[in-house]
Structure formats: structure tokens, C-alpha cells
Kinemage of the C-alpha trace (Angstrom):
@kinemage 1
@onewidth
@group {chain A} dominant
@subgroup {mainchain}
@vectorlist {calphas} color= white
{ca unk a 1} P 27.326 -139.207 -148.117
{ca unk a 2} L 30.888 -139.814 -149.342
{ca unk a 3} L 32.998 -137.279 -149.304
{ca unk a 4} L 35.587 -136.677 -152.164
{ca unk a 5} L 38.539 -134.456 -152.806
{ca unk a 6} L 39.805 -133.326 -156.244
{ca unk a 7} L 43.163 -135.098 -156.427
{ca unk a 8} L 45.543 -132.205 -158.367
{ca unk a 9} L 48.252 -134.159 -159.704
{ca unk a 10} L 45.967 -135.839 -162.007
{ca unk a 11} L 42.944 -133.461 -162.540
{ca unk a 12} L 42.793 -130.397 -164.255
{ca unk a 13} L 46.173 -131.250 -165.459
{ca unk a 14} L 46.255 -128.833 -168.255
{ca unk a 15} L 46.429 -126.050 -165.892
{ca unk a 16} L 49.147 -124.557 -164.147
{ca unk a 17} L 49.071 -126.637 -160.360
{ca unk a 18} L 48.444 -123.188 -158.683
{ca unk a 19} L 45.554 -122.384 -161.072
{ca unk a 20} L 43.622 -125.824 -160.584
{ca unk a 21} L 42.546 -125.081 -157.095
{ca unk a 22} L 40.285 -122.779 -158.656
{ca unk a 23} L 39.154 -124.933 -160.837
{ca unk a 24} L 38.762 -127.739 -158.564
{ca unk a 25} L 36.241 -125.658 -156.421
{ca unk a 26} L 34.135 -124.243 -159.499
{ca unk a 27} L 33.229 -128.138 -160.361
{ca unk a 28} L 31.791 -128.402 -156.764
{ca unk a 29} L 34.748 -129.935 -154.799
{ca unk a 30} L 35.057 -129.192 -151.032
{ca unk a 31} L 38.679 -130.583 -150.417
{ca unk a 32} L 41.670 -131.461 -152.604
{ca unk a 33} L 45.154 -133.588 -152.174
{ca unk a 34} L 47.991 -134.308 -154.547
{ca unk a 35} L 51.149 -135.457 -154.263
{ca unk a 36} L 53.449 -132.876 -153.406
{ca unk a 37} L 53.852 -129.406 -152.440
{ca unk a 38} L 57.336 -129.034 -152.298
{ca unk a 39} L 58.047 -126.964 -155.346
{ca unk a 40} L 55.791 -123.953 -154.279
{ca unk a 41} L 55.742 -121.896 -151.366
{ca unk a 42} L 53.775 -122.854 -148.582
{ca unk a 43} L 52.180 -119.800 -148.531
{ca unk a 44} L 51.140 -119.657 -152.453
{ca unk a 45} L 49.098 -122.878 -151.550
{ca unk a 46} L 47.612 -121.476 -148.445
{ca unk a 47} L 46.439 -118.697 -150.286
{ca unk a 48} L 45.086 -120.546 -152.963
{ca unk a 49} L 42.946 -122.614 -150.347
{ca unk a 50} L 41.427 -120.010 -148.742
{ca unk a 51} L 40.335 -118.042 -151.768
{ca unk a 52} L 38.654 -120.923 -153.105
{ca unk a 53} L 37.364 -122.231 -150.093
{ca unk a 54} L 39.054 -125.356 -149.509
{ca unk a 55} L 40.820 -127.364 -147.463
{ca unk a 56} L 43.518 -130.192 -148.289
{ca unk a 57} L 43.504 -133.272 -146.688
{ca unk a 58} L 46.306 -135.254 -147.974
{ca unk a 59} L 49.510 -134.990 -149.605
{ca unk a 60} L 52.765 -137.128 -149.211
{ca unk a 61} L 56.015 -137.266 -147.582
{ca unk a 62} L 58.851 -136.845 -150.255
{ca unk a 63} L 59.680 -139.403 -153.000
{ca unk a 64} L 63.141 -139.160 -153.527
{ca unk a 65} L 63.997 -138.240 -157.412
{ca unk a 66} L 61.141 -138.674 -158.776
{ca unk a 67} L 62.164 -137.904 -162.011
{ca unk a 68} L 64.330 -140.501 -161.788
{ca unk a 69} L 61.541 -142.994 -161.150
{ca unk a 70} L 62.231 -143.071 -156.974
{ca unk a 71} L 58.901 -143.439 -155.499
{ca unk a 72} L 59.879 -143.121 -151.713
{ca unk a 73} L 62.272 -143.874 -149.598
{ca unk a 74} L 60.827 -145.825 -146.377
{ca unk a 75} L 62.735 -149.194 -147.179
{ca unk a 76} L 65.713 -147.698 -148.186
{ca unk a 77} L 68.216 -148.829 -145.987
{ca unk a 78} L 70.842 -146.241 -147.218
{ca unk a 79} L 68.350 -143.501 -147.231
{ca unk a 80} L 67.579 -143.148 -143.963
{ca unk a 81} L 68.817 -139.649 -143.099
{ca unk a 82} L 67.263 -138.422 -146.099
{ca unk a 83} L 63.995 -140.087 -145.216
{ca unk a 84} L 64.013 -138.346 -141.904
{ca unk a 85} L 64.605 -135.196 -143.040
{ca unk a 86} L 61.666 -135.472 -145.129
{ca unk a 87} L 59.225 -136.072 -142.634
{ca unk a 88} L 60.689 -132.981 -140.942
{ca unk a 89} L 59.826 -130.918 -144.064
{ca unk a 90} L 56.535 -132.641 -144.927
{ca unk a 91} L 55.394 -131.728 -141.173
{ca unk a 92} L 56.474 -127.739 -142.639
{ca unk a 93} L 54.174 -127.902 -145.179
{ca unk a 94} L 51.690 -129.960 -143.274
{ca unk a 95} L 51.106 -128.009 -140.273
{ca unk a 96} L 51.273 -124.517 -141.828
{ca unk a 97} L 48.308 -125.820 -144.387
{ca unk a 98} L 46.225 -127.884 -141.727
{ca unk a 99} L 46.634 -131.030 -143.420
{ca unk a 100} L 45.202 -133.602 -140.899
{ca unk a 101} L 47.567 -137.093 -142.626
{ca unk a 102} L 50.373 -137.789 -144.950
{ca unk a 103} L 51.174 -140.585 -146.696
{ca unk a 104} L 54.888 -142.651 -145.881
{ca unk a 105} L 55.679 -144.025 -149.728
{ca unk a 106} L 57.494 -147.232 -149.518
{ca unk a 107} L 59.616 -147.250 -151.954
{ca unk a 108} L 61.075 -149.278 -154.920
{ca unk a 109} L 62.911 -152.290 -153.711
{ca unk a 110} L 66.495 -151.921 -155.110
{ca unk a 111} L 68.474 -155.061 -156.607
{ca unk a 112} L 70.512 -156.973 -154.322
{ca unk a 113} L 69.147 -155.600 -150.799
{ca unk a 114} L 68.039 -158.941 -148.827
{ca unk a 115} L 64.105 -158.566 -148.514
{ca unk a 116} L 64.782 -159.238 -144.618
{ca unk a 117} L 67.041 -155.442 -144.341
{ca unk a 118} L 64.142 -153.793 -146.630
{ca unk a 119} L 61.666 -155.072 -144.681
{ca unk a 120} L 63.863 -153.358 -141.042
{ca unk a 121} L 64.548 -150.680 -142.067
{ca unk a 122} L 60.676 -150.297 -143.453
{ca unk a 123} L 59.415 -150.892 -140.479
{ca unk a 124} L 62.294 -148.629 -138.600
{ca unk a 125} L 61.354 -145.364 -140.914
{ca unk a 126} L 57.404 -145.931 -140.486
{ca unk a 127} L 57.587 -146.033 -136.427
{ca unk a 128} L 59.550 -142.806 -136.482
{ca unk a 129} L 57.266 -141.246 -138.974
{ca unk a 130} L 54.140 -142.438 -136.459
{ca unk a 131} L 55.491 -141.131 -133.641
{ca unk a 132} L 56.941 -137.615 -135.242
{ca unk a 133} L 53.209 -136.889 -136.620
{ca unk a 134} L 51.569 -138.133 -133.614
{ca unk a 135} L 52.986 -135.557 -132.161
{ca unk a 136} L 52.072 -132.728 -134.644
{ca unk a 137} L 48.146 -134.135 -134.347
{ca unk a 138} L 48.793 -135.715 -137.988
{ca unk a 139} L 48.162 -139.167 -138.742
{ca unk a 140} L 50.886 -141.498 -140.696
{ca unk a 141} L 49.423 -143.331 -143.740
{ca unk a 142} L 50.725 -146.331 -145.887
{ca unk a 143} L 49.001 -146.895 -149.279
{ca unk a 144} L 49.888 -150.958 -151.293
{ca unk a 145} L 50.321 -149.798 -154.740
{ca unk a 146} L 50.068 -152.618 -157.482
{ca unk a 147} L 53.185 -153.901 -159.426
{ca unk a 148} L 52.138 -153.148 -162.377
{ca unk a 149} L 51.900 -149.562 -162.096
{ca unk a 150} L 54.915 -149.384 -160.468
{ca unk a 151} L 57.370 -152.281 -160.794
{ca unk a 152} L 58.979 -153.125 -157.559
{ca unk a 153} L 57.258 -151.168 -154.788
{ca unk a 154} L 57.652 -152.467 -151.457
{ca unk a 155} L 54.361 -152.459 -149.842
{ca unk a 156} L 52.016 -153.664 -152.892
{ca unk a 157} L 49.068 -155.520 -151.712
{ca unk a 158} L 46.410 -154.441 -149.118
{ca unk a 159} L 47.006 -157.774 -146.987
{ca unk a 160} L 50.390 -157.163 -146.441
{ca unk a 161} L 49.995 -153.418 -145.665
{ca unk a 162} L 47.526 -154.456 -143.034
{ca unk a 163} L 50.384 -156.841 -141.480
{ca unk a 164} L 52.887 -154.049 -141.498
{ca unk a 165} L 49.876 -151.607 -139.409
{ca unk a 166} L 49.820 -155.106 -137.150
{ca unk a 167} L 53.789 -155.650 -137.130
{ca unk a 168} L 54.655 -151.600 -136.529
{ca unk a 169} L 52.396 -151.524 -133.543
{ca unk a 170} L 51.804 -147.808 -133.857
{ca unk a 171} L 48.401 -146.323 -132.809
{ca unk a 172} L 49.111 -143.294 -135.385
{ca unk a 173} L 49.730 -145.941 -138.448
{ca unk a 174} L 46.647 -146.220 -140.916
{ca unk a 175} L 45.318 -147.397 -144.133
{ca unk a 176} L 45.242 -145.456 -147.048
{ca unk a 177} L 42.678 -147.550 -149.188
{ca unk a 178} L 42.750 -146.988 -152.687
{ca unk a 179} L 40.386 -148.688 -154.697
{ca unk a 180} L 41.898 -148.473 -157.756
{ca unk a 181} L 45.190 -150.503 -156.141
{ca unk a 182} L 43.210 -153.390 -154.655
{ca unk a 183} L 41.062 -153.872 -157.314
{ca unk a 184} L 43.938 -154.879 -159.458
{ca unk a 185} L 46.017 -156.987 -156.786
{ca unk a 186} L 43.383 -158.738 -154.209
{ca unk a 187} L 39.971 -157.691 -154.834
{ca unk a 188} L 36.808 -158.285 -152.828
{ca unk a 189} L 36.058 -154.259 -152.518
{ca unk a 190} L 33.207 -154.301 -150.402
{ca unk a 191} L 34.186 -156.943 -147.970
{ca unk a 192} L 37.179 -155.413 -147.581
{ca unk a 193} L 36.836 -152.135 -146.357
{ca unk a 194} L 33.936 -153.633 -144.392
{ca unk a 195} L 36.059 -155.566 -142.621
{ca unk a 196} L 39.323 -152.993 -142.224
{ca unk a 197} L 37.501 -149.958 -141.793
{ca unk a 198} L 38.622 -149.502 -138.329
{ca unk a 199} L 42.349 -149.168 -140.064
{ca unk a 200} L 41.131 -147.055 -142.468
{ca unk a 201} L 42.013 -143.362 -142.604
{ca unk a 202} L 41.477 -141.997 -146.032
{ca unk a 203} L 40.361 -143.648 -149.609
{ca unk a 204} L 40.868 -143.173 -152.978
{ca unk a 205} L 39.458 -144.320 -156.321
{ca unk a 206} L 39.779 -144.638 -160.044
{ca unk a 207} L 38.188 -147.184 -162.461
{ca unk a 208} L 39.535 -150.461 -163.750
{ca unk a 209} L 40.948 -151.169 -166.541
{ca unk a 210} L 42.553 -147.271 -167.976
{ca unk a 211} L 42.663 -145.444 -164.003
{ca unk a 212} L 40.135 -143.727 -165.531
{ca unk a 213} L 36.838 -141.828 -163.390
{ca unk a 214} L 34.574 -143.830 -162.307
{ca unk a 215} L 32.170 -145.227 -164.619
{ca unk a 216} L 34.456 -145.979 -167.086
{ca unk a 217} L 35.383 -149.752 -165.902
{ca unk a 218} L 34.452 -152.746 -164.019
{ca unk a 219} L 33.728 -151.453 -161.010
{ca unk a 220} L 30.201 -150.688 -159.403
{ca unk a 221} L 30.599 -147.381 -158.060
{ca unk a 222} L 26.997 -146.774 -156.944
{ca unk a 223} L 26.493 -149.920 -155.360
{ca unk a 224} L 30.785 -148.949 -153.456
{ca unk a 225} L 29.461 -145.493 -152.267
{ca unk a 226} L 26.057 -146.797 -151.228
{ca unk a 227} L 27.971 -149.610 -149.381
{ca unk a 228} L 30.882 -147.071 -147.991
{ca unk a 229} L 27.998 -145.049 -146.993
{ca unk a 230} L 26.280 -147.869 -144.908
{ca unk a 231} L 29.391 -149.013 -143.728
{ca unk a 232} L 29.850 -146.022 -141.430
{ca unk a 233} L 33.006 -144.896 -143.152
{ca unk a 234} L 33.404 -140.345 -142.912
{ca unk a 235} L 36.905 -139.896 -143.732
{ca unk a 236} L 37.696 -138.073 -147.340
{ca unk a 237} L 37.856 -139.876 -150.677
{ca unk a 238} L 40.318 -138.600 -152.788
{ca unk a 239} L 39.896 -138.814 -156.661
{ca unk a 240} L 43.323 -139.805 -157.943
{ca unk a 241} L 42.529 -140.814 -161.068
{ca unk a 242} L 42.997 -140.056 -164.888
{ca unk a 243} L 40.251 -138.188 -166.972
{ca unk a 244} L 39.372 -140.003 -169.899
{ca unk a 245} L 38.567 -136.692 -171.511
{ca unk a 246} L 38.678 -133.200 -169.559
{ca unk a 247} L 38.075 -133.291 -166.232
{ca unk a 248} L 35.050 -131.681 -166.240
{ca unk a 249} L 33.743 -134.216 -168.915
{ca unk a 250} L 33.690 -137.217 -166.730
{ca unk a 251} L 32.642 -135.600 -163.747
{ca unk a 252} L 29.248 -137.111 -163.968
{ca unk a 253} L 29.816 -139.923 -161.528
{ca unk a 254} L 30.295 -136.918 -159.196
{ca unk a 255} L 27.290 -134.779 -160.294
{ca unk a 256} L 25.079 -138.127 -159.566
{ca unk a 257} L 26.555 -138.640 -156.068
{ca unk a 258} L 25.761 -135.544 -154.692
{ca unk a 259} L 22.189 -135.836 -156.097
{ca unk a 260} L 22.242 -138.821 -154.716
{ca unk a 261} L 23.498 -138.033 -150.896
């Protein structure tokens, strides 16, 4: 049976992020990720895992200014340093919480950088990334993120993330699959991660149109878990997507799975 994790930067949103951990484990999740943990103390979230009985398996590397709509800094050629110096902090907060991969955002493209430099110094950040989690036990994840979500991003279509895993040449360099992404740039879900599974480190999902749960869209979830089932694929699936309701409300796609398994 799939397995899925509670993603915490979009469910259970109306709660305070240290209070959804409870939450997430009350509605029958085993595992959680978000996006960051770098406003709380590593030990807040540690203790929140344990008490609820759960263990995180993803979060990312940092963005930049998010605020300021940065969303990574990997093909940043003038960011380097600071890129750097946040894989040394994500492997902090990483190692202290047991969190077995992290995802290496790309990055908006900025105006006027030749595609050629962005592409380098992509490339450049990603192998040192590899090699610096390698050596933690921690795998190194890309993720293509469509361009209509977010203008600009670097690394935007599964094909072209899977070139980068071929171009990098780094054993520790995976695929973070979400659904949700591909279905809105490429397509062809099931043949797909049929045929990249081996590249494949961790999933994610959300319907089509809305990024709302499952269900809610064009996309056959029963027959995708049946056939991610089959498949042979055991890594985590994290649900990073936005409730149409409450949470709890559209968690019926979940409640069927597990009946299901």
C-alpha cells in the first residue's frame, strides 16, 4: 500500500505549524513533510514528532526570501555562497530530526542571466549538494514545478529534470515526482513513473484543476495508487495539496486507501 505523509504547509493550515503535528497524527497519518523548519527550534519539532508518533520524511533546503517571491537559489549564479550555506543548515535540521532527503529548489530564473550560466551554475550547486548529503546518509532531491504556479522556475518539466539527474552524474541525485506538477506540464502519469521509478525517491500529489485533494479533479487516483502499488514503488507520498474545505473534510480519498491496502 502507498504510503502518504501529511504535508504541513498546506494542511491543517488554520493551526499554529507546531500544533498541526498533532493534528496530522489524530487523522491517521504516519509521517509528515513541509517546507521548512527554519523558523522553529529544532528541538520544538523533534518533540512534537515523538509525542505524536511520527516521523518526517522531507522538507527543503532554504528558498531565499521567500516573502519576496525567491523560490531557491540553485541557479543563482550570484548566490552561491548563500546556497552553500544553506545546505550546511538544512543538514542541522536534517540530521538532528532523522530526515532521510531534502529537496534542492531551483530557483526563479532572473532577467538577463544567459540560460547557458543558469544552467552551470545549476548543475555546480546540485553536485555539491549530492555529495554534502551523501555524506550525511541523506539523499538530494530535485522536484520540476510547472510555470504556471510559479512563473520562471528553472527546472519545470519532469523530462528535463530527468536530463539534469543524467547530466549531474551523481548517484545521490533523485526524483521528487509530484503528480500534481506533471500532470499540468507533460502528462502520461502512469507511464511515467513506470518508466522512471528507478529515479524516483519520494512523490507527491494534489488534484487537477484547484491543487485540491484528490478526488476533486481529473485525475484517477484509485486506478494511480493501484498502479503505484503494482509498480513496486515504497518510498513516501507526501500530500502537498490544498483542502477544498477543512482538512479533515476531504480526507476521504485517504480513509478509502487504507481500507483499501
Amino acid at each position: 500500500m502507498p504510503r502518504f505523509a501529511a504535508n504541513l504547509s498546506m494542511l491543517f493550515t488554520e493551526l499554529p505549524f507546531l500544533d498541526r503535528f498533532e493534528r496530522a497524527a489524530a487523522a491517521g497519518f504516519d509521517a509528515v513533510e513541509f517546507l521548512f523548519p527554519y523558523d522553529w527550534p529544532v528541538h520544538e519539532i523533534k518533540a512534537r514528532l515523538d509525542g505524536n508518533g511520527l516521523r518526517l520524511v522531507l522538507h527543503n533546503l532554504p528558498p531565499g526570501d521567500w516573502e519576496r517571491g525567491e523560490r531557491g537559489l540553485a541557479c543563482l549564479p550570484d548566490r552561491v555562497a548563500e546556497f552553500r550555506a544553506g545546505v550546511d543548515r538544512a543538514l542541522e535540521y536534517a540530521t538532528a530530526l532523522g530526515v532521510p532527503q531534502l529537496h534542492c529548489l531551483s530557483g526563479v530564473e532572473p532577467a538577463g542571466v544567459p540560460a547557458d550560466l543558469l544552467h552551470r551554475t545549476y548543475l555546480d550547486n546540485l553536485r555539491h549538494a549530492a555529495e554534502a548529503l551523501q555524506r550525511a546518509g541523506i539523499k538530494a532531491l530535485v522536484e520540476p514545478i510547472n510555470r504556471f504556479d510559479i512563473p520562471g522556475i528553472h527546472l519545470h518539466r519532469p523530462s528535463q529534470a530527468i536530463a539534469v539527474l543524467d547530466e549531474a552524474a551523481c548517484e545521490n541525485l533523485w526524483l521528487q515526482y509530484d503528480l500534481y506538477h506533471a500532470q499540468r506540464t507533460e502528462g502520461e502519469l502512469a507511464a511515467t513513473l513506470e518508466r522512471w521509478l528507478p529515479r524516483i525517491a519520494h512523490l507527491q500529489i494534489a488534484d487537477n484543476p484547484g491543487r485540491h485533494e484528490p478526488g476533486t479533479g481529473e485525475v484517477n487516483w484509485d486506478f494511480l495508487f493501484a498502479h503505484i502499488d503494482r509498480i513496486g514503488y515504497d518510498g513516501w507520498i507526501g500530500c502537498e495539496y490544498r483542502p477544498a474545505q477543512t482538512t479533515e473534510a476531504g480526507l476521504g480519498w485517504f480513509r478509502r486507501a487504507k481500507a483499501q491496502a
